[in-house]
CHARMM internal coordinates of N, CA and C (Angstrom, degrees):
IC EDIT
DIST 1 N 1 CA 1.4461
DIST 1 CA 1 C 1.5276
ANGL 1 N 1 CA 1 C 108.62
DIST 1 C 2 N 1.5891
ANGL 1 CA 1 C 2 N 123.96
DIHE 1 N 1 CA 1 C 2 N 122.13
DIST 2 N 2 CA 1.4795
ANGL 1 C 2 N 2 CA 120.16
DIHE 1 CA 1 C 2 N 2 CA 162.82
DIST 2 CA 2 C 1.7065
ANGL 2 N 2 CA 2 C 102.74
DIHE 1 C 2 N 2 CA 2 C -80.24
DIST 2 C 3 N 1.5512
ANGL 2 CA 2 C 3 N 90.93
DIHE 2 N 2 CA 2 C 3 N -175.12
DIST 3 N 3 CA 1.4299
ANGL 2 C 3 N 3 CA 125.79
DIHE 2 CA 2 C 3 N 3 CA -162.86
DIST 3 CA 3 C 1.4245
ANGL 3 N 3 CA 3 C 92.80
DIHE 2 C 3 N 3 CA 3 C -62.15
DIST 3 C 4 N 1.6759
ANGL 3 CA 3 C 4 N 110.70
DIHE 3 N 3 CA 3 C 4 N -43.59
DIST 4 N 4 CA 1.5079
ANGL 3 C 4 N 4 CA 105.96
DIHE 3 CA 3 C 4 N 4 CA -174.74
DIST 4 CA 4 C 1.4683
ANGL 4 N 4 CA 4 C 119.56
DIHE 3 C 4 N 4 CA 4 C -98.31
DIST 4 C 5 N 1.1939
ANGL 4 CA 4 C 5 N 101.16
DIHE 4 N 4 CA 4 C 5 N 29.26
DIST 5 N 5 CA 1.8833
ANGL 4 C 5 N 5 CA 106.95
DIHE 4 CA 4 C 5 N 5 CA 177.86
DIST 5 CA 5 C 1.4657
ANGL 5 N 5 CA 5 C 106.39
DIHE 4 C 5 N 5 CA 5 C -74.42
DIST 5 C 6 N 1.2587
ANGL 5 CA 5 C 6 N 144.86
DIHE 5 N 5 CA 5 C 6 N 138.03
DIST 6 N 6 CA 1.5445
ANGL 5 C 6 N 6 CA 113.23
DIHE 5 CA 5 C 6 N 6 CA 146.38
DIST 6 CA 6 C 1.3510
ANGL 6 N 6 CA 6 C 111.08
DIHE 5 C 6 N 6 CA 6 C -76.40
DIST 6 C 7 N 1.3188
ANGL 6 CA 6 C 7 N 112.14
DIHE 6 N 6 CA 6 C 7 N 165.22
DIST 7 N 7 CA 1.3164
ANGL 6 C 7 N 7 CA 150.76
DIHE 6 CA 6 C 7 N 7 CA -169.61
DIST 7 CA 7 C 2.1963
ANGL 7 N 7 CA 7 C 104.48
DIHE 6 C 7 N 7 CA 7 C -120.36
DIST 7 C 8 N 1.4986
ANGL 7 CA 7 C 8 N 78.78
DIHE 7 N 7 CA 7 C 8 N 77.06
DIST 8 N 8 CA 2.0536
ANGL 7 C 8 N 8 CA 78.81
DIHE 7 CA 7 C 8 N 8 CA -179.00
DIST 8 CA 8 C 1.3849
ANGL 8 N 8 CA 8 C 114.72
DIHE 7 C 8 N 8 CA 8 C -71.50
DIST 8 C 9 N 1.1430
ANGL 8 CA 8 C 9 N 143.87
DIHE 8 N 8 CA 8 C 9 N 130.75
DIST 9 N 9 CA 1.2107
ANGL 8 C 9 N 9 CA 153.00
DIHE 8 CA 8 C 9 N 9 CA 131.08
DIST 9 CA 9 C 1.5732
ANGL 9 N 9 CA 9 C 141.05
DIHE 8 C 9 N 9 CA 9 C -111.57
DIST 9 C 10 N 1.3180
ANGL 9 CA 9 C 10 N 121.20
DIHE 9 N 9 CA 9 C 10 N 128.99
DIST 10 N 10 CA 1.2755
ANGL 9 C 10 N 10 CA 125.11
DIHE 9 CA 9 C 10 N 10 CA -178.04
DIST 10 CA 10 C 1.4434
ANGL 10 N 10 CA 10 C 110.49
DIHE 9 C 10 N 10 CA 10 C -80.75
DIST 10 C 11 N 1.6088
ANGL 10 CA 10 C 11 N 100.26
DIHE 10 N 10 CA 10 C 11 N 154.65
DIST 11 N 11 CA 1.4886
ANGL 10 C 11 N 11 CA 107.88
DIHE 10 CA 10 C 11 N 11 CA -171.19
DIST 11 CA 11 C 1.7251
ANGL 11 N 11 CA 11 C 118.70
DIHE 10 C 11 N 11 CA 11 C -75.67
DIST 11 C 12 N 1.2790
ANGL 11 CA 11 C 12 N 113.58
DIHE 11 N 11 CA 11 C 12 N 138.65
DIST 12 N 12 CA 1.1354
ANGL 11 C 12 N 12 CA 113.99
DIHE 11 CA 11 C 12 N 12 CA -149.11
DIST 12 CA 12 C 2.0758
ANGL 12 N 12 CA 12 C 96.36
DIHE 11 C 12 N 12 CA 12 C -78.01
DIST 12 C 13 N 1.4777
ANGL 12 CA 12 C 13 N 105.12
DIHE 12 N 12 CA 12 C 13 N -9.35
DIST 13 N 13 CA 1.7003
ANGL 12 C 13 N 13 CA 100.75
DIHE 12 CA 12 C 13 N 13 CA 165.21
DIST 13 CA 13 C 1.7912
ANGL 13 N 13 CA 13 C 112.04
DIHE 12 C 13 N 13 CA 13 C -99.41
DIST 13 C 14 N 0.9791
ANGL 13 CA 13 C 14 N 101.61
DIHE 13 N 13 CA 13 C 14 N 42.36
DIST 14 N 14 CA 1.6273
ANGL 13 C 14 N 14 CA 112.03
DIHE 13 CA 13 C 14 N 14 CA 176.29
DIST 14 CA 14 C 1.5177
ANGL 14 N 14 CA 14 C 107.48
DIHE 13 C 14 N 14 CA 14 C -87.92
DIST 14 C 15 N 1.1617
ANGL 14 CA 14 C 15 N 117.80
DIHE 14 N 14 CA 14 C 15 N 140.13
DIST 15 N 15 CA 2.2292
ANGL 14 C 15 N 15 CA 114.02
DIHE 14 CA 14 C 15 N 15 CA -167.86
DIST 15 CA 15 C 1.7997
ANGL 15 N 15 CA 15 C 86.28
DIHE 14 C 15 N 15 CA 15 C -88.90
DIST 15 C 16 N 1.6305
ANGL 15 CA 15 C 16 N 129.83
DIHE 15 N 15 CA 15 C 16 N -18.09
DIST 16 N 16 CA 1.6029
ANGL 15 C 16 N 16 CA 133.82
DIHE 15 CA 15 C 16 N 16 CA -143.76
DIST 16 CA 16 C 1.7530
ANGL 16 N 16 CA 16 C 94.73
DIHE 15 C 16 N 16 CA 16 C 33.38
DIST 16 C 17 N 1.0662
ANGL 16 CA 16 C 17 N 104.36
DIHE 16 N 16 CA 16 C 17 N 73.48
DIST 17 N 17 CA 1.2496
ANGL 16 C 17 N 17 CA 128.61
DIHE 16 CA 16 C 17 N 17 CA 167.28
DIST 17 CA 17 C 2.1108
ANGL 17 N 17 CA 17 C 102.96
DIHE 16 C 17 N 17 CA 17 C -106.02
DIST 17 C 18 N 1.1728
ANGL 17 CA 17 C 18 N 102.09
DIHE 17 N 17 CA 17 C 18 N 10.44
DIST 18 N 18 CA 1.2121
ANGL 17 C 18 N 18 CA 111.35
DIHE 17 CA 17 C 18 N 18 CA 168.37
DIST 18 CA 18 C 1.2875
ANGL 18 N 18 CA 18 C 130.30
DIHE 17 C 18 N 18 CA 18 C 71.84
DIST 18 C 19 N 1.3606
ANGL 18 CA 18 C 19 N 118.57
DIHE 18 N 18 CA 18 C 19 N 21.55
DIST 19 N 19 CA 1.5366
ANGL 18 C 19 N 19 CA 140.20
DIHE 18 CA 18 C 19 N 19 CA -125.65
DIST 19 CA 19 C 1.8321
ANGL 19 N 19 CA 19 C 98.65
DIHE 18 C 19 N 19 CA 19 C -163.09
DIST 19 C 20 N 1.3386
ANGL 19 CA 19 C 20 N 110.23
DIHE 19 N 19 CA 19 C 20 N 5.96
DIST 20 N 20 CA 1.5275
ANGL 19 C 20 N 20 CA 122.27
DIHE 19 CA 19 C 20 N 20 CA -178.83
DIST 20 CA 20 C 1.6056
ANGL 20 N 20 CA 20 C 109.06
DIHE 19 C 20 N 20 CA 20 C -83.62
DIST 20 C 21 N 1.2825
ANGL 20 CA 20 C 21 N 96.11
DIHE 20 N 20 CA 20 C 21 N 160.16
DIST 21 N 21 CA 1.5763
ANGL 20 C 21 N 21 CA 113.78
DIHE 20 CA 20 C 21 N 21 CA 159.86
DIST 21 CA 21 C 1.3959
ANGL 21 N 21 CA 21 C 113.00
DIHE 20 C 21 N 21 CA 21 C -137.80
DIST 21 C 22 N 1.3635
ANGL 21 CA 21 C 22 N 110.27
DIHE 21 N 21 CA 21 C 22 N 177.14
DIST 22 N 22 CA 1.5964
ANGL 21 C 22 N 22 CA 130.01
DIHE 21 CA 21 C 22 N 22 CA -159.82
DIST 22 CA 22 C 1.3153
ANGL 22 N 22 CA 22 C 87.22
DIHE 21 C 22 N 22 CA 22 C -121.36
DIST 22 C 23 N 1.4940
ANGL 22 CA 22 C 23 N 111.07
DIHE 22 N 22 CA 22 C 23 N 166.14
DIST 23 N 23 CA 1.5684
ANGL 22 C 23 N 23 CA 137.73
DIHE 22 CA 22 C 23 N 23 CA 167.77
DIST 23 CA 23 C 1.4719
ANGL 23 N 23 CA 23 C 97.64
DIHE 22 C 23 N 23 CA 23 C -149.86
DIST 23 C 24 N 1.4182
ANGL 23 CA 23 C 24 N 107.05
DIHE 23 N 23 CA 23 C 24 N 142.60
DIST 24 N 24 CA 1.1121
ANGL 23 C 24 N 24 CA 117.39
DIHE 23 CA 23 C 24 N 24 CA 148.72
DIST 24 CA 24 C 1.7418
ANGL 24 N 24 CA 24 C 143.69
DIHE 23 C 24 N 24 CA 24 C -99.23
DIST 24 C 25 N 1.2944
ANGL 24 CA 24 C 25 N 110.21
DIHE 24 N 24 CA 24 C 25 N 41.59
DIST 25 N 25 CA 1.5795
ANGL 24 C 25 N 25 CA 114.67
DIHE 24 CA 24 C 25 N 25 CA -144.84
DIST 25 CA 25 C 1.5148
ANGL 25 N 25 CA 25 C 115.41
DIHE 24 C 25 N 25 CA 25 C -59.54
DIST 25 C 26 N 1.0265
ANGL 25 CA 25 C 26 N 128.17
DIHE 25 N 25 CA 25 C 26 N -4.53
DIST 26 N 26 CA 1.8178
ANGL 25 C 26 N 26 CA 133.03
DIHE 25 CA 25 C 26 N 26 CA -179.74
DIST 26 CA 26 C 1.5800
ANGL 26 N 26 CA 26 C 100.28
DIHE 25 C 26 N 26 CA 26 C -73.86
DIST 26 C 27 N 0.9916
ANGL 26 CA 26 C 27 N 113.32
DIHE 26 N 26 CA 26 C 27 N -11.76
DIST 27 N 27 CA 1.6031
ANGL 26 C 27 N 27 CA 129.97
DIHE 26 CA 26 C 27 N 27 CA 154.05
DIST 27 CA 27 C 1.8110
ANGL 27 N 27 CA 27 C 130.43
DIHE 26 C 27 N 27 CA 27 C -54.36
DIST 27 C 28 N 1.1328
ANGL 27 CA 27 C 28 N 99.05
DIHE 27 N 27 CA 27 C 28 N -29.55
DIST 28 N 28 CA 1.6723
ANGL 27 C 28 N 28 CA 126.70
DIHE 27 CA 27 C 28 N 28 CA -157.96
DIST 28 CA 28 C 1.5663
ANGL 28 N 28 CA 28 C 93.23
DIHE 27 C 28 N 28 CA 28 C -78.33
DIST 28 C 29 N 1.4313
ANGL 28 CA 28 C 29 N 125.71
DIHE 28 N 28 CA 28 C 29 N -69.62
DIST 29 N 29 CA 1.3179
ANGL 28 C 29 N 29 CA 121.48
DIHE 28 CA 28 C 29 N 29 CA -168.75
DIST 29 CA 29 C 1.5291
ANGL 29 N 29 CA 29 C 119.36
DIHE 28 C 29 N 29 CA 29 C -56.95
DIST 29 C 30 N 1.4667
ANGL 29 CA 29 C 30 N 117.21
DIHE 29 N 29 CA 29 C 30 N -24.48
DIST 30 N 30 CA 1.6451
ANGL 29 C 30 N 30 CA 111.41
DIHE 29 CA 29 C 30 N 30 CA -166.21
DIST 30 CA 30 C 1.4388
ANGL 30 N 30 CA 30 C 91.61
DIHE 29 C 30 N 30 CA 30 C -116.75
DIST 30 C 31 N 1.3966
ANGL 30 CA 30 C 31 N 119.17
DIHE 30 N 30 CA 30 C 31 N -23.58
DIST 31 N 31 CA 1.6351
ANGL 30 C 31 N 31 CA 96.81
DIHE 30 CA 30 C 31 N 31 CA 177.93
DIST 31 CA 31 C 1.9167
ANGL 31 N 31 CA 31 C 114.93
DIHE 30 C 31 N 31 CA 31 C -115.07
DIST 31 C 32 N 0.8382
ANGL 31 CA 31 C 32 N 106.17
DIHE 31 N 31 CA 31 C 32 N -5.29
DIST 32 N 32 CA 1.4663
ANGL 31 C 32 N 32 CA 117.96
DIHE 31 CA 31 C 32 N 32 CA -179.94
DIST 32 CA 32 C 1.2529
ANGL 32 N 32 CA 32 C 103.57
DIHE 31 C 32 N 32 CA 32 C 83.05
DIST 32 C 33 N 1.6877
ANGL 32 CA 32 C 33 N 130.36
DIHE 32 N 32 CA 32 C 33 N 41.81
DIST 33 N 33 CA 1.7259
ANGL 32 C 33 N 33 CA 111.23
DIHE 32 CA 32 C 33 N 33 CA -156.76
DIST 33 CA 33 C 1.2170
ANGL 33 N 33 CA 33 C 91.77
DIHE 32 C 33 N 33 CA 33 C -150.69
DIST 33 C 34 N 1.5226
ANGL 33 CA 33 C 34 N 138.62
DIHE 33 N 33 CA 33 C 34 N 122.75
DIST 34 N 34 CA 1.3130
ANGL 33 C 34 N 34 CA 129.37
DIHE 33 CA 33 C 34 N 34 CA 151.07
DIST 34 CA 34 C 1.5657
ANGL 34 N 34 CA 34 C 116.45
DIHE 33 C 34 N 34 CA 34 C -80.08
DIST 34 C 35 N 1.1558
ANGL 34 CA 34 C 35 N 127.23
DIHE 34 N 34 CA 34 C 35 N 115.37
DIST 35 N 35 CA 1.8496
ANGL 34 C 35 N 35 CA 119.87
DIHE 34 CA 34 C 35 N 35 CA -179.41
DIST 35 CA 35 C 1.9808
ANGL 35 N 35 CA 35 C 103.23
DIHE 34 C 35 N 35 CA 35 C -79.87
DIST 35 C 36 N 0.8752
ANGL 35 CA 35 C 36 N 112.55
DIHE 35 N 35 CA 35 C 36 N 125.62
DIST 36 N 36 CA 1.3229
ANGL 35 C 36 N 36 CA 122.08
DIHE 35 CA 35 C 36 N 36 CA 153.23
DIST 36 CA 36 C 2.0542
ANGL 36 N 36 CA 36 C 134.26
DIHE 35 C 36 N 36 CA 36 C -103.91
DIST 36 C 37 N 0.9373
ANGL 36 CA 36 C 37 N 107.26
DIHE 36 N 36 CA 36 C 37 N 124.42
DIST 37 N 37 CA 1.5963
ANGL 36 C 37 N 37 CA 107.92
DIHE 36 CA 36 C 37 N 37 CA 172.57
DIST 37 CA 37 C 1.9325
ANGL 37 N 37 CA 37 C 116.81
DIHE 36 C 37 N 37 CA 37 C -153.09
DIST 37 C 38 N 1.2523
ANGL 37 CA 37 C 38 N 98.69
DIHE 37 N 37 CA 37 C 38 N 166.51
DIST 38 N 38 CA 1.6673
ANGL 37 C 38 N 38 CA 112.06
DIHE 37 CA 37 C 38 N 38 CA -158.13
DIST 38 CA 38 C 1.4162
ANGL 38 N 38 CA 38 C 97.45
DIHE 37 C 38 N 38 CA 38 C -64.92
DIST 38 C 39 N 1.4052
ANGL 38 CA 38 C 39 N 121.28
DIHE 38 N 38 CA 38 C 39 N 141.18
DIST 39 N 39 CA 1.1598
ANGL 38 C 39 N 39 CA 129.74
DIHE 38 CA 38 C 39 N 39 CA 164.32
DIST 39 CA 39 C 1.3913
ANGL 39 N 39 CA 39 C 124.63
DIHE 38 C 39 N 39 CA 39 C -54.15
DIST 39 C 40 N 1.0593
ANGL 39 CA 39 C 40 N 116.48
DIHE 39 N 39 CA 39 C 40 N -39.47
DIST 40 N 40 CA 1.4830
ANGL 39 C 40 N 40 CA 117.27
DIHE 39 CA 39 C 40 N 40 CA 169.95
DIST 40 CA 40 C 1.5228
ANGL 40 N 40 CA 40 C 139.02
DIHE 39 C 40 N 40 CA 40 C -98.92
DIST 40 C 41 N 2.0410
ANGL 40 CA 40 C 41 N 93.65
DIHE 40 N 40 CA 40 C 41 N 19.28
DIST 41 N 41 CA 1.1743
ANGL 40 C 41 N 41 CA 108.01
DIHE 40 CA 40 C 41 N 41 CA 175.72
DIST 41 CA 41 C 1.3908
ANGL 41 N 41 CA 41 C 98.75
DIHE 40 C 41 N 41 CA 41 C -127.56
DIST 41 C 42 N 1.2524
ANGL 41 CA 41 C 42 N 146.51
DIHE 41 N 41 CA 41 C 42 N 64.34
DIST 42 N 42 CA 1.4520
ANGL 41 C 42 N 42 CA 146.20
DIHE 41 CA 41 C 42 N 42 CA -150.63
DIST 42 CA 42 C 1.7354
ANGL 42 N 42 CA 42 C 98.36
DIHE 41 C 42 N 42 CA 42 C -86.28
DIST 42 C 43 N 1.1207
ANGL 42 CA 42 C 43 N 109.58
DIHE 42 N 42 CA 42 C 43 N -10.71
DIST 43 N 43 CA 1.3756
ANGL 42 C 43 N 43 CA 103.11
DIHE 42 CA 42 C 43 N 43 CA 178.03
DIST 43 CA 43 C 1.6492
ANGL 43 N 43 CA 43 C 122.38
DIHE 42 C 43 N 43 CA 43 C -140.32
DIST 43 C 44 N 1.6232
ANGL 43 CA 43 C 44 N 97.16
DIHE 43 N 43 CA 43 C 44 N 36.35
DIST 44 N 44 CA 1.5105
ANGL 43 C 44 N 44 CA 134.28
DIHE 43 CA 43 C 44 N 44 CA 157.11
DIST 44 CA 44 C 1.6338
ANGL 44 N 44 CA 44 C 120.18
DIHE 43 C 44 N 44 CA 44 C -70.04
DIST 44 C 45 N 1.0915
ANGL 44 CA 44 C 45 N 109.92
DIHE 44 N 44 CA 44 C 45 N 173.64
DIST 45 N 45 CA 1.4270
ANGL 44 C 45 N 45 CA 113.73
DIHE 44 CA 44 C 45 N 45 CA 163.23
DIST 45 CA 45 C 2.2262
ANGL 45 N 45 CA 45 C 101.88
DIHE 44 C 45 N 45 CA 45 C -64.21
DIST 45 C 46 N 1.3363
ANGL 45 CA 45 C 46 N 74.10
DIHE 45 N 45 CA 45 C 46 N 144.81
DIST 46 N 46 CA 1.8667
ANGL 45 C 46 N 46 CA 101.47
DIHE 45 CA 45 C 46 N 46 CA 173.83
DIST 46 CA 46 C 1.6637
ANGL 46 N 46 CA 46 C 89.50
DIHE 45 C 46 N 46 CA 46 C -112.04
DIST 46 C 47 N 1.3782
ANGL 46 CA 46 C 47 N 89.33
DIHE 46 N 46 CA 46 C 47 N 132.54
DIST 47 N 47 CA 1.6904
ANGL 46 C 47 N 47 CA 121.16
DIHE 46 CA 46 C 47 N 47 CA 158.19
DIST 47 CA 47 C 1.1792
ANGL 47 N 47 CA 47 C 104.58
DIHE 46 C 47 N 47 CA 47 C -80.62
DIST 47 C 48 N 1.8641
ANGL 47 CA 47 C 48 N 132.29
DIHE 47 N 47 CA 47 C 48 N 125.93
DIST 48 N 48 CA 1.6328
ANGL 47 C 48 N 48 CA 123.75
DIHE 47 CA 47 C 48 N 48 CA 167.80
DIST 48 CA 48 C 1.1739
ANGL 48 N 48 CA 48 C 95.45
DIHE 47 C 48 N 48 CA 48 C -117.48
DIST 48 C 49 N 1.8063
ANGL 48 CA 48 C 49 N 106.87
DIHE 48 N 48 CA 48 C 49 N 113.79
DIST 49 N 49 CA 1.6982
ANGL 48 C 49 N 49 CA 109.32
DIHE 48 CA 48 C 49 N 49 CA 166.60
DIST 49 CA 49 C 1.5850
ANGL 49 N 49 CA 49 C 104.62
DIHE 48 C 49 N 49 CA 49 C -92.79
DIST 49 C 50 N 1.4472
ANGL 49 CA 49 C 50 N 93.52
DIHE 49 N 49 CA 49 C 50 N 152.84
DIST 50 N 50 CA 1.9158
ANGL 49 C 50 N 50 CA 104.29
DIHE 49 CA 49 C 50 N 50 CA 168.05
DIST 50 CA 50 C 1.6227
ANGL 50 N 50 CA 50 C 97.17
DIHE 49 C 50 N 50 CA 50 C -73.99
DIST 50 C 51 N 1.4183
ANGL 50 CA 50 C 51 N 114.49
DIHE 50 N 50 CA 50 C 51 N 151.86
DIST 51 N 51 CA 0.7384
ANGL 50 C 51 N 51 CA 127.76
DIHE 50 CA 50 C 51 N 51 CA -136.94
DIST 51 CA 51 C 1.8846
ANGL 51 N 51 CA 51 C 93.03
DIHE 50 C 51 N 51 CA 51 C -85.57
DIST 51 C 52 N 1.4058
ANGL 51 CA 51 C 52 N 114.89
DIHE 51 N 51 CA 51 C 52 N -40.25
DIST 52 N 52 CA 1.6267
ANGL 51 C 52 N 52 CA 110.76
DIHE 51 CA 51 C 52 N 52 CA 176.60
DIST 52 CA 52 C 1.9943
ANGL 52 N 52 CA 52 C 118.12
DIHE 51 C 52 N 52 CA 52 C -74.37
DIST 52 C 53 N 1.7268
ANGL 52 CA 52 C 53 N 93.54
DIHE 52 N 52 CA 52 C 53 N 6.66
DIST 53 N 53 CA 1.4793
ANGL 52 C 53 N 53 CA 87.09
DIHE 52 CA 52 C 53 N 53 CA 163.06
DIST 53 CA 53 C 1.3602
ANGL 53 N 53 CA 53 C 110.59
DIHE 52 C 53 N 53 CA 53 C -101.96
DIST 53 C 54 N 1.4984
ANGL 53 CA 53 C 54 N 110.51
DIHE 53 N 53 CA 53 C 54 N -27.01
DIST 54 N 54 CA 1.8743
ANGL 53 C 54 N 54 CA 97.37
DIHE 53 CA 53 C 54 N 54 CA 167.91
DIST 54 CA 54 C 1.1301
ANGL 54 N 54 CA 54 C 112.93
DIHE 53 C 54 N 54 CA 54 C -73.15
DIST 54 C 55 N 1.4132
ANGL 54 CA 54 C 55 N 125.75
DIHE 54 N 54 CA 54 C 55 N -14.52
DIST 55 N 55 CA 1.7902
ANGL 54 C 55 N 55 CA 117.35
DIHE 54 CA 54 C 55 N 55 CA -177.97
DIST 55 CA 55 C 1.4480
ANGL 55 N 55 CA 55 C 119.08
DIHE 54 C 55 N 55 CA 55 C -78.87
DIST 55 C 56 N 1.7634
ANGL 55 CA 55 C 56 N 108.89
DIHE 55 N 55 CA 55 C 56 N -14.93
DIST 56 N 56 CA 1.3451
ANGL 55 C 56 N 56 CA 122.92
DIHE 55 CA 55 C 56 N 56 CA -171.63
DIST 56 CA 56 C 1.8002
ANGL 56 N 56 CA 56 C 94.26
DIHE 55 C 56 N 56 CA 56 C -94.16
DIST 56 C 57 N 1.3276
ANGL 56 CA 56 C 57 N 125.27
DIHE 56 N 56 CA 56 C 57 N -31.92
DIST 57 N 57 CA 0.9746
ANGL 56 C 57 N 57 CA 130.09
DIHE 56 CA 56 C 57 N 57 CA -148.59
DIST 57 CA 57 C 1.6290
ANGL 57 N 57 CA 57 C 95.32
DIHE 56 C 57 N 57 CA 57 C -78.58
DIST 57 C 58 N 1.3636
ANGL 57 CA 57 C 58 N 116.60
DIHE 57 N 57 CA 57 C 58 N -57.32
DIST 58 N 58 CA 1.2576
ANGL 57 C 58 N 58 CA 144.73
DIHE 57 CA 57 C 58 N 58 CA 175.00
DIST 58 CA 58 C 1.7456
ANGL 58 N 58 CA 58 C 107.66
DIHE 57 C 58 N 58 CA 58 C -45.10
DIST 58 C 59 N 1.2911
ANGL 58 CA 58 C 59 N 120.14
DIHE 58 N 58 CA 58 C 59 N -45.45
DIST 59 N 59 CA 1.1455
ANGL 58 C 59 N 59 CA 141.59
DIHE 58 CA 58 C 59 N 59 CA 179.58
DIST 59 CA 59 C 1.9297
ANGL 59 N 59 CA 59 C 107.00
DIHE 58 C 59 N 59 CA 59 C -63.27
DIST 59 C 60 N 1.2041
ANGL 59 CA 59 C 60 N 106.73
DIHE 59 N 59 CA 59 C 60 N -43.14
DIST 60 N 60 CA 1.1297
ANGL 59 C 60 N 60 CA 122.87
DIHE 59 CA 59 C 60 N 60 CA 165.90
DIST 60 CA 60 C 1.3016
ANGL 60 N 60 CA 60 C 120.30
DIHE 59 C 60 N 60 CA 60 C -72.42
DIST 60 C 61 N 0.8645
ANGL 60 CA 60 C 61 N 147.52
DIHE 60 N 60 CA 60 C 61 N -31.08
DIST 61 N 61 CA 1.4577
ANGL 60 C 61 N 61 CA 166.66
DIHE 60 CA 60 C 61 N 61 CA 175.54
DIST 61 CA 61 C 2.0618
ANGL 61 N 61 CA 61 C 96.98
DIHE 60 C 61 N 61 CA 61 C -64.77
DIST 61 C 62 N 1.4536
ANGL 61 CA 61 C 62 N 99.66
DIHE 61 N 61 CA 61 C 62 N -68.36
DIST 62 N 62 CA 1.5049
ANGL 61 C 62 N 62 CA 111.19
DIHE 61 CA 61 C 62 N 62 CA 167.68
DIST 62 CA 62 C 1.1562
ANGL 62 N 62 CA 62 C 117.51
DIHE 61 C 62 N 62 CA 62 C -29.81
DIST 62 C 63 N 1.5829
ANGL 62 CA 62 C 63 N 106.65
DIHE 62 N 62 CA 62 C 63 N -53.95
DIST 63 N 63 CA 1.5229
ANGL 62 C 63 N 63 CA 102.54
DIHE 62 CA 62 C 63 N 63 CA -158.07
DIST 63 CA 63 C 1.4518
ANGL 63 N 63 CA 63 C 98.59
DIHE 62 C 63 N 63 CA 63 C -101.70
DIST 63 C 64 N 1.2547
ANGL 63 CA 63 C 64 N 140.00
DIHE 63 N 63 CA 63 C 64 N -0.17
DIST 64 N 64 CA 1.1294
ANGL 63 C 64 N 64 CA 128.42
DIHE 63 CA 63 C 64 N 64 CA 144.70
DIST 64 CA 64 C 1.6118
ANGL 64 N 64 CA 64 C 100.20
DIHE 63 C 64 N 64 CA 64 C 109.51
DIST 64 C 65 N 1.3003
ANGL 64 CA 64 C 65 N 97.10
DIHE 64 N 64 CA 64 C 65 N 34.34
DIST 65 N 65 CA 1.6718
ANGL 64 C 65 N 65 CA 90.07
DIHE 64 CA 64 C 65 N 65 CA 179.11
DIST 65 CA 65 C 1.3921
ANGL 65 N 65 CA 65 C 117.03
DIHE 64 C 65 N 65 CA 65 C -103.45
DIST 65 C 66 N 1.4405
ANGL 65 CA 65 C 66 N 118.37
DIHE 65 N 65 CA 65 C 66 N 6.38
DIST 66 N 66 CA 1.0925
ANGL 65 C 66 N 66 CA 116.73
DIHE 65 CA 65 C 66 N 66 CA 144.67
DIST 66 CA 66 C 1.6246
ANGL 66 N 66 CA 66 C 145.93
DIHE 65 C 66 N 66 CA 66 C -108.21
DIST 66 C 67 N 1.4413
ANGL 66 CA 66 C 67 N 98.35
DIHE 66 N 66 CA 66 C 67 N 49.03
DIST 67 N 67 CA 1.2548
ANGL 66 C 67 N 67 CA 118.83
DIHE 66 CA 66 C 67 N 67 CA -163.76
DIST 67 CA 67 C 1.7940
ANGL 67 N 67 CA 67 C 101.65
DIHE 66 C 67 N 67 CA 67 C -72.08
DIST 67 C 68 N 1.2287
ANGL 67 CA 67 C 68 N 99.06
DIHE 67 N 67 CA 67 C 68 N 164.88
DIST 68 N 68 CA 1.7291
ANGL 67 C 68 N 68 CA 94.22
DIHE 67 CA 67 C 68 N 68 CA 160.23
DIST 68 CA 68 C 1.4419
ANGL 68 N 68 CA 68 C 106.93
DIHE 67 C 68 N 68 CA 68 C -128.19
DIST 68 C 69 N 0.9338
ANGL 68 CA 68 C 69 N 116.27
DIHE 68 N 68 CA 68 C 69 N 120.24
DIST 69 N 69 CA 2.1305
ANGL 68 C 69 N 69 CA 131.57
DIHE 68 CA 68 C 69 N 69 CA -172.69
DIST 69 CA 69 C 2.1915
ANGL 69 N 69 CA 69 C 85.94
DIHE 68 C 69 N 69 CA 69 C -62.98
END
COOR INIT
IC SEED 1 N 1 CA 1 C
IC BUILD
């Protein structure tokens, strides 16, 4: 693996209820970019977020603002 490979991993609170995504964040420090794409499309289009929209995104996730009542 180079510097510019991603490195995919799923989140370790995922049910693989089949409904997951990947990040690649070892990405973040040299390119400013987290890539995201569907777990069960590994060789789909990748989403590349800048790196303070996955940190906001994630942040959101935390605080629970994307809950469903």
């Amino acid at each position: 693996m180079t510097a510019g490979t991603p490195h995919w991993f799923t989140s370790s609170y995922s049910d693989n209820g089949g409904d997951c995504v990947e990040v690649a964040t070892n990405l973040a420090a040299a390119h400013g970019t987290v890539p995201v794409r569907d777990t069960k499309s590994p060789d789909g289009p990748t989403l590349t977020l800048p790196v303070h929209a996955f940190a906001s995104f994630v942040a959101g996730v935390k605080a629970g603002e994307f809950d469903v009542l």
